[in-house]
N, C-alpha and C positions, 0 to 999 in steps of 0.2 A: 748743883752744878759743880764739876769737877774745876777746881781753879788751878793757876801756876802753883799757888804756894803747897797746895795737895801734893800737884805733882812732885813737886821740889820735894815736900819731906818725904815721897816713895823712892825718890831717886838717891838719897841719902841712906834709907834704910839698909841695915843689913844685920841679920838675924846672927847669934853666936856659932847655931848651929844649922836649922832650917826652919822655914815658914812656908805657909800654902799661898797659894794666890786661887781664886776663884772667878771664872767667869760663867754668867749664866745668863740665857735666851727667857727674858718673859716676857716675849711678844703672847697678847692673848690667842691671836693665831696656833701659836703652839702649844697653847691646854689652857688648865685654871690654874688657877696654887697648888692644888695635888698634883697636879704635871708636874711642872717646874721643883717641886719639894723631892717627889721621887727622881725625877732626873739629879738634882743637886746630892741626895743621898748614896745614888748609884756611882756617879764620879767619888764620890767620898772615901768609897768602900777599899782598895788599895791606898790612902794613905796611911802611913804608922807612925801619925803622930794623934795621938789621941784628944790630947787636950785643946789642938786647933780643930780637930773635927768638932767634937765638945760647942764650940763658941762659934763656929760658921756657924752650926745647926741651929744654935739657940737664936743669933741672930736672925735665921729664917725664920721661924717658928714664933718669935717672937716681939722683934720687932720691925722687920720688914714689911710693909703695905701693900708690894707689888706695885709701887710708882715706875715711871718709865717699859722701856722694853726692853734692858738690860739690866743688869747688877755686876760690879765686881768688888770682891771681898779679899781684904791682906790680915791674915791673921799669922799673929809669933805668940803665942802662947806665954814661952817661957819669959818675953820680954813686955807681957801685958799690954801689946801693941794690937788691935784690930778697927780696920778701918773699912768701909763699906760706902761702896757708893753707886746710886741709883742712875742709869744710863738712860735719854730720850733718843738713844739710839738699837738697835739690837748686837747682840755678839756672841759669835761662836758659844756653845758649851767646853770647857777645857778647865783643868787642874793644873798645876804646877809645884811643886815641891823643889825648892831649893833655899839658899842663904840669902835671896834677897827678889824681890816684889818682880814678879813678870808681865812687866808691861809695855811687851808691842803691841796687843790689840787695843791699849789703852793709846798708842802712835799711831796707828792707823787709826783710829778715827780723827786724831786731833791733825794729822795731816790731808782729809779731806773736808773736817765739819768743822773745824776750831778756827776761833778767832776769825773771824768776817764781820766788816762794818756794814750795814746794809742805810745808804740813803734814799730817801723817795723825796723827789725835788718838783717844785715850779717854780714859777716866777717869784712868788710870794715868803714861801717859804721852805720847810720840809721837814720832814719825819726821820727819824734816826733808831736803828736797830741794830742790835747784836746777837749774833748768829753764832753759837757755840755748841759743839757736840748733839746737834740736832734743837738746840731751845733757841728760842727767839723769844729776844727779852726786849721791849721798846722804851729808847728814852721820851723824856717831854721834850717834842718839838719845837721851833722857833717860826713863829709869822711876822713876817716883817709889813709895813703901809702897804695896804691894795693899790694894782694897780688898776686906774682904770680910762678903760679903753672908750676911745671916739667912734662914732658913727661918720666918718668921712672919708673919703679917698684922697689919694698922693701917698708920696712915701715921706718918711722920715727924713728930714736935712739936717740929722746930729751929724756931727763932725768926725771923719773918721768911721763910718758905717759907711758900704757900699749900698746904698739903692736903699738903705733903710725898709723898712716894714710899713705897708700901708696903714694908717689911721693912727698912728703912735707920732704922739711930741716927743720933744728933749725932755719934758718933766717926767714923763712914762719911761721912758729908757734909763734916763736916771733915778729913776725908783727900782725901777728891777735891779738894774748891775747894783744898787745897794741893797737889796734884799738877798742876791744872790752871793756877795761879799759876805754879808753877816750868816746864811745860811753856812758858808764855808768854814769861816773863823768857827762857828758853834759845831760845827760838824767833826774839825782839828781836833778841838778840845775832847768830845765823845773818842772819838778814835785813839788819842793817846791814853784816856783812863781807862783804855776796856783794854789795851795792850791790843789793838787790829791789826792782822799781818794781812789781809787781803780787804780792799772794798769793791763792791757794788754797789753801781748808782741807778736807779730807776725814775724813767721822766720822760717827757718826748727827747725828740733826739736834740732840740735847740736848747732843752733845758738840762739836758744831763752835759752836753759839750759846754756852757756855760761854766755852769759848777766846777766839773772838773780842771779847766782850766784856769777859775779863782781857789782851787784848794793850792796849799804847798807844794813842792816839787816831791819831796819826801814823801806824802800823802799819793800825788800824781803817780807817782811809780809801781804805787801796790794798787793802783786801779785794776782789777782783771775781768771788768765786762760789766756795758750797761743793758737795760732791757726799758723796753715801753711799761709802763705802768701808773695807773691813777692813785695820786697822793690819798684818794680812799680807800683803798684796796685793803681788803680786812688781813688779820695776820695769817691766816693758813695761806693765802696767797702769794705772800710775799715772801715765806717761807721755803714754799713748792718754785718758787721762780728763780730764789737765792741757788736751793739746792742743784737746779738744773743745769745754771750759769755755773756757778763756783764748781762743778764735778766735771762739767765739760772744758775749763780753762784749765784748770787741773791736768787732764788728761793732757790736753797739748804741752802745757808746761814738765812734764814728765819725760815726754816723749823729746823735746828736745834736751832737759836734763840730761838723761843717758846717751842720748848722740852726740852732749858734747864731752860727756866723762870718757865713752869711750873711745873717741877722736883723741881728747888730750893723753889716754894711757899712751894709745897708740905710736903715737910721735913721744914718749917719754916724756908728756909734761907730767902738774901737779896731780895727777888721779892715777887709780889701780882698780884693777877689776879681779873677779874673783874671789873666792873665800880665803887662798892661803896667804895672798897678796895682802889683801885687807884686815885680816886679822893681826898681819906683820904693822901694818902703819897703826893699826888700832893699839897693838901693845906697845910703840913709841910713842901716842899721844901725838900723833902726826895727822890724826881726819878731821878736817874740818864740817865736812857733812857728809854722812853715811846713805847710802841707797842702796834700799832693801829691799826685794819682790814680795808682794805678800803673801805670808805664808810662808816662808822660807825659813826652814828650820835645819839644825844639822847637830848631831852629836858631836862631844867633841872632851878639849880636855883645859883643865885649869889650874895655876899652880898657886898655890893655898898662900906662900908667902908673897908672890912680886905679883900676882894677878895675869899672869900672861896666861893668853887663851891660844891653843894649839890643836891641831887635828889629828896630833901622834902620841903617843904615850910616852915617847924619851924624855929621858931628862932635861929638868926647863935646864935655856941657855942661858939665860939670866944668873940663877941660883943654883942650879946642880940636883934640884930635889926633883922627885918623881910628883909629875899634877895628877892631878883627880880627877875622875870622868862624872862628865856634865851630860845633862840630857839637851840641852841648846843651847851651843856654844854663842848662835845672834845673837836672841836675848841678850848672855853676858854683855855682849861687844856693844848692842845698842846702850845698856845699862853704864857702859867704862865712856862712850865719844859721852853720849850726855853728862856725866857727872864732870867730864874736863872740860864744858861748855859747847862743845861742836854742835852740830843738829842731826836732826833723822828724819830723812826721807824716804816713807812704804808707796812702790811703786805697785800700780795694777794692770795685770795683764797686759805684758811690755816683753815681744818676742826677740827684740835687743838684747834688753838686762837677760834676760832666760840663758842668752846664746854664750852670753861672757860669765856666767857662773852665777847668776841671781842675786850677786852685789859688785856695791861698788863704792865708791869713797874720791870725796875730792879731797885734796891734803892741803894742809897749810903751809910745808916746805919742802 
């Protein structure tokens, strides 16, 4: 599994001269390991660096298994750097060649599949899951005292409950709301070591508004959607129901993202649209969060001393020197907002963002 601190050291890296970066498709869908080896050798074949070809190849050949349905590989040769890592997602075939690791396909998955809490709630207790780049890994649960139910009719006379629930005491209600407390607390605690930027909660609908409403405020707020489901529900299940939810709250959350980026350019608040606008805020360390269409790529130019990324070949403004032509000027830009902490957002098929130049940037002044 690709973690932060992976990321963090590709986002650090950066080669003297240049490194490859490799992505490759090995869904079994699209061959055996003779597919996917001749496909990986065929991208190979224009680069001219030898010695990382050398050590992708042998890596394949060697000791890759064909685990997941992807792989991407960063190899720098001269700096004895190669890292490899096996995706439960699929991704494009593509090469890259430059001074440092190209990873928006490695952003766009982690801005649809990363970091998700998955709970599955009742009364009793619940199941806790973490949903990253397509794996679902489950923690050990917590069950709190059964509760159990009466065979009689009336409602409930707890205090503070309208009309109560038929056949339920005060000792039942006060067993759940502590089951459902301590469910929560134990839930907090999973969500903060996994680093969770979105949850879902799955349970009837009385048991997931319960929960949610004994989790934090902080936890409350990255709720993005419950679903009906049985606390037995095996893992391909819950996996298939995560993906559903979290890709379709996504898409809405996206869709207002960019209606309000480009509402605020429009009245001249804190955000800009388009490439030439955005790469200006990106070379003053002015974006707080970047938004990207996927796929979005553009040639472009780089100045070797101060980093500033431009769309013309004149001399940087900055320094005076003549930049360098770059084959993806984004890449760079997503590679400069992350390293000064900002984030990046890869929008999908979003006829807004298309319309105002296929980015956009909230700013931080």
């Amino acid at each position: 599994m690709l973690t932060e601190s992976n990321l963090r050291e590709l986002l650090e890296f950066k080669a003297k001269t240049q490194m490859v970066t490799l992505y490759l498709n090995t869904e079994p869908s699209k061959g055996n390991a003779d597919s996917y080896k001749l496909r990986m050798r065929t991208l190979l074949k224009e680069v001219k660096l030898p010695q990382d070809v050398e050590a992708i190849e042998r890596f394949f050949m060697q000791e890759y298994d064909g685990t997941g349905r992807g792989v991407a590989v960063f190899s720098c040769a001269e700096a004895g750097f190669l890292r490899a890592y096996p995706l439960a997602l699929p991704v494009s075939d593509r090469v890259n060649v430059s001074d440092r690791p190209a990873l928006k396909p490695i952003t766009d998955l982690l801005d649809n599949y990363g970091g998700y809490g998955v709970a599955l709630v009742d009364q009793q207790g619940a199941r806790l899951f973490f949903f990253h780049l397509g794996e679902l890994r489950e923690q050990e649960g917590v069950m709190g005292e059964a509760v159990k139910h009466v065979k009689r009719g009336g409602a409930s006379t707890v205090a503070g409950r309208r009309g109560g629930v038929a056949g339920r005491t005060r000792a039942m209600e006060e067993t759940v709301d502590r089951n459902i407390k301590e469910s929560a607390e134990f839930a907090s605690r999973f969500f903060e070591e996994n680093h969770v930027r979105r949850v879902l909660i799955g349970g009837t609908d009385a048991n997931t508004a319960l929960f949610r409403a004994a989790l934090p405020k902080a936890w409350q707020s990255l709720v993005k959607g419950t679903f009906a489901m049985s606390m037995t529900a095996s893992h391909a299940e819950v996996q298939e129901r995560a993906m559903q939810i979290g890709m379709e709250s996504e898409r809405l959350r996206e869709e207002q993202l960019v209606n309000d980026l480009v509402t605020a350019a429009a009245k001249g608040g804190l955000a800009v649209v388009g490439l030439t606008d955005t790469l200006k805020a990106v070379n003053e360390d002015r974006v707080l969060n970047l938004v990207v269409a996927e796929g979005f790529q553009q040639s472009g130019f780089e100045c070797g001393d101060c980093e500033m990324l431009v769309l013309d070949e004149k001399a940087c403004e900055n320094c005076g020197k003549k930049p360098a032509a770059v084959v993806d000027v984004v890449n760079l830009a997503i590679h400069r907002v992350m390293r000064h902490g900002g984030s990046v957002e890869v929008v999908h098929t979003n006829a807004h963002l298309e319309t105002v130049g296929m980015i956009a940037a909230q700013l931080r002044y």
